[in-house]
C-alpha positions as CSV (number, residue, x, y, z in Angstrom):
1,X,10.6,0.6,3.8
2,X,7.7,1.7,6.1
3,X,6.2,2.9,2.6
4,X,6.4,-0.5,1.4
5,X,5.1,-2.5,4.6
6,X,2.1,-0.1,4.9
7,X,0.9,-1.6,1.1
8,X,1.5,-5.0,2.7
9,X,5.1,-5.6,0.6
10,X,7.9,-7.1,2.8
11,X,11.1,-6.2,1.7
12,X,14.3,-6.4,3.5
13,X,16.3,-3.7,4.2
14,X,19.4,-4.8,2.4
15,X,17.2,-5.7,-0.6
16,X,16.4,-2.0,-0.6
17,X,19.3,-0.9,-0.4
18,X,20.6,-2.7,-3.1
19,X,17.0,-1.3,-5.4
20,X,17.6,2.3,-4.7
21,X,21.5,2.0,-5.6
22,X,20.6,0.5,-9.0
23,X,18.2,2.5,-9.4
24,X,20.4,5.7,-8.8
25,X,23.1,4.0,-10.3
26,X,20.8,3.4,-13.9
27,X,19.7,7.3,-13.6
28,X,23.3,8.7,-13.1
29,X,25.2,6.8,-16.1
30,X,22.0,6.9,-18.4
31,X,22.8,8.6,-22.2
32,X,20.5,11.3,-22.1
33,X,19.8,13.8,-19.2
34,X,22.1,12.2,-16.5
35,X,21.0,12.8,-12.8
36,X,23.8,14.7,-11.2
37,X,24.4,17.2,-8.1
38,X,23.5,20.8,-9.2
39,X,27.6,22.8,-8.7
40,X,26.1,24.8,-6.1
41,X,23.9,22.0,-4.2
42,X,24.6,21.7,-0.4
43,X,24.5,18.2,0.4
44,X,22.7,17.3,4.3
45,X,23.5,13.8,5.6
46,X,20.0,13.3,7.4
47,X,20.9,9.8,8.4
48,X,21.1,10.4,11.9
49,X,18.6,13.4,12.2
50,X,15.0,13.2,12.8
51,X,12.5,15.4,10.4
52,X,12.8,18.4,12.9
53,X,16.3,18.4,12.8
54,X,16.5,18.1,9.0
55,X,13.8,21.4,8.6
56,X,16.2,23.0,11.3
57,X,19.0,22.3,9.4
58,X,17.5,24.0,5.8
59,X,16.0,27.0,7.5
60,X,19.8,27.4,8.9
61,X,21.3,27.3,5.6
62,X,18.8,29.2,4.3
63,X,18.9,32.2,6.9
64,X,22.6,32.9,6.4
65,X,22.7,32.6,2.6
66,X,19.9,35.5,2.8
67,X,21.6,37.5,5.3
């Protein structure tokens, strides 16, 4: 949303929302090469966490799946 305000387009937030869940919706269902999770993906909710938190998070994962 900051994206869009910074090239001067005003967008709502529930406007948005609505784009990107079409737009994931249209990629997941298409015919050919469907966007899916990867089996072995490890999903991180970053809603609540800043950018630190979210690098903090990955190195975590990362460490012990090395270790």
């Amino acid at each position: 949303m900051k994206e869009m305000e910074s090239k001067g387009e005003i967008v709502s937030l529930t406007e948005l929302t609505e784009e990107l869940e079409e737009r994931d919706r249209k990629d997941s269902t298409r015919e050919h090469s469907p966007l899916k999770k990867a089996e072995d993906a490890i999903e991180i909710d970053t809603t609540v966490l800043s950018i630190n938190e979210q690098v903090n998070r990955i190195v975590e994962i990362v460490t012990k799946s090395i270790k």
